[in-house]
C-alpha positions as CSV (number, residue, x, y, z in Angstrom):
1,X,0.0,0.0,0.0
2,X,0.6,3.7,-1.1
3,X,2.5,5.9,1.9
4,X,0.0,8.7,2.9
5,X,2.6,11.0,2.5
6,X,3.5,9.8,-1.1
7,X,0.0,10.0,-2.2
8,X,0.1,13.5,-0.9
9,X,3.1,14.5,-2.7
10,X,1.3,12.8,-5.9
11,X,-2.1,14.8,-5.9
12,X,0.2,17.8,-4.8
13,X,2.2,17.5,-7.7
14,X,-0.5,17.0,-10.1
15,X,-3.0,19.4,-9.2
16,X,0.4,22.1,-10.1
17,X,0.2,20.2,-13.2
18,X,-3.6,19.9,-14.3
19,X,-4.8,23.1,-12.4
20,X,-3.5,26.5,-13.1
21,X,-5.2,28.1,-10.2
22,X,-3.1,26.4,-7.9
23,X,0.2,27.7,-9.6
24,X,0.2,30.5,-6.6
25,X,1.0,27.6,-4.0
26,X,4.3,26.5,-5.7
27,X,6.5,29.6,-4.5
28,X,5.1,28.3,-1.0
29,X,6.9,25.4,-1.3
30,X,10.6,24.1,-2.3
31,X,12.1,20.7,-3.2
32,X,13.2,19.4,0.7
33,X,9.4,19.7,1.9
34,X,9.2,16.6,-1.0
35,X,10.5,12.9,0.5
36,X,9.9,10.9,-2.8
37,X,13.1,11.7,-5.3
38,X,10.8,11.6,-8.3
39,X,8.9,14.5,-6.3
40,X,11.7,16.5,-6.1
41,X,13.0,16.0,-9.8
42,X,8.8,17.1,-11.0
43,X,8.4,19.4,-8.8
44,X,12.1,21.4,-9.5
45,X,11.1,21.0,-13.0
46,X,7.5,23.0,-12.2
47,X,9.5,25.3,-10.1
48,X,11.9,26.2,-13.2
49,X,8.4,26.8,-15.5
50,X,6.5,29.3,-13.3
51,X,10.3,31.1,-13.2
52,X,10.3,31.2,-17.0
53,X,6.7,32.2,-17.3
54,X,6.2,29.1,-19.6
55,X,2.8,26.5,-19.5
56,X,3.0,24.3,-16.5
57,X,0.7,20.8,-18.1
58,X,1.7,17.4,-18.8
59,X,4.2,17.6,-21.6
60,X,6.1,20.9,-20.3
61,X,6.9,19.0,-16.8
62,X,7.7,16.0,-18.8
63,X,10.0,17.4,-20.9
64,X,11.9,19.9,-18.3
65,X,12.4,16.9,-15.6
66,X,12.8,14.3,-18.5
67,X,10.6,12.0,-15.9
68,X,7.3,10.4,-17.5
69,X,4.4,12.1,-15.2
């Protein structure tokens, strides 16, 4: 069974990814409040997008962490 915390991390992650109104939450976050590295790697990745202004989605996140979402 699925750690709480990793499902967390998971539905964290992809609401940044599937739900653009939740794009002001990321600057309340960083990379060590993630325990899974897979989180850290997406979530760096989402980090760098909102920086460069650029469409945070499925393909975008893919492509920057170059880790299948």
């Amino acid at each position: 069974m699925m750690d709480d915390r990793l499902l967390l991390e998971y539905q964290v992650l992809g609401s940044f990814i599937s739900d653009k109104s939740t794009h002001d939450y990321i600057d309340k976050l960083n990379v060590e409040d993630f325990i899974d590295t897979t989180s850290k790697t997406v979530f760096a990745a989402i980090e760098i997008l909102k920086a460069r202004k650029e469409n945070i989605d499925i393909f975008t996140v893919n492509k920057q962490s170059k880790v299948s979402v």
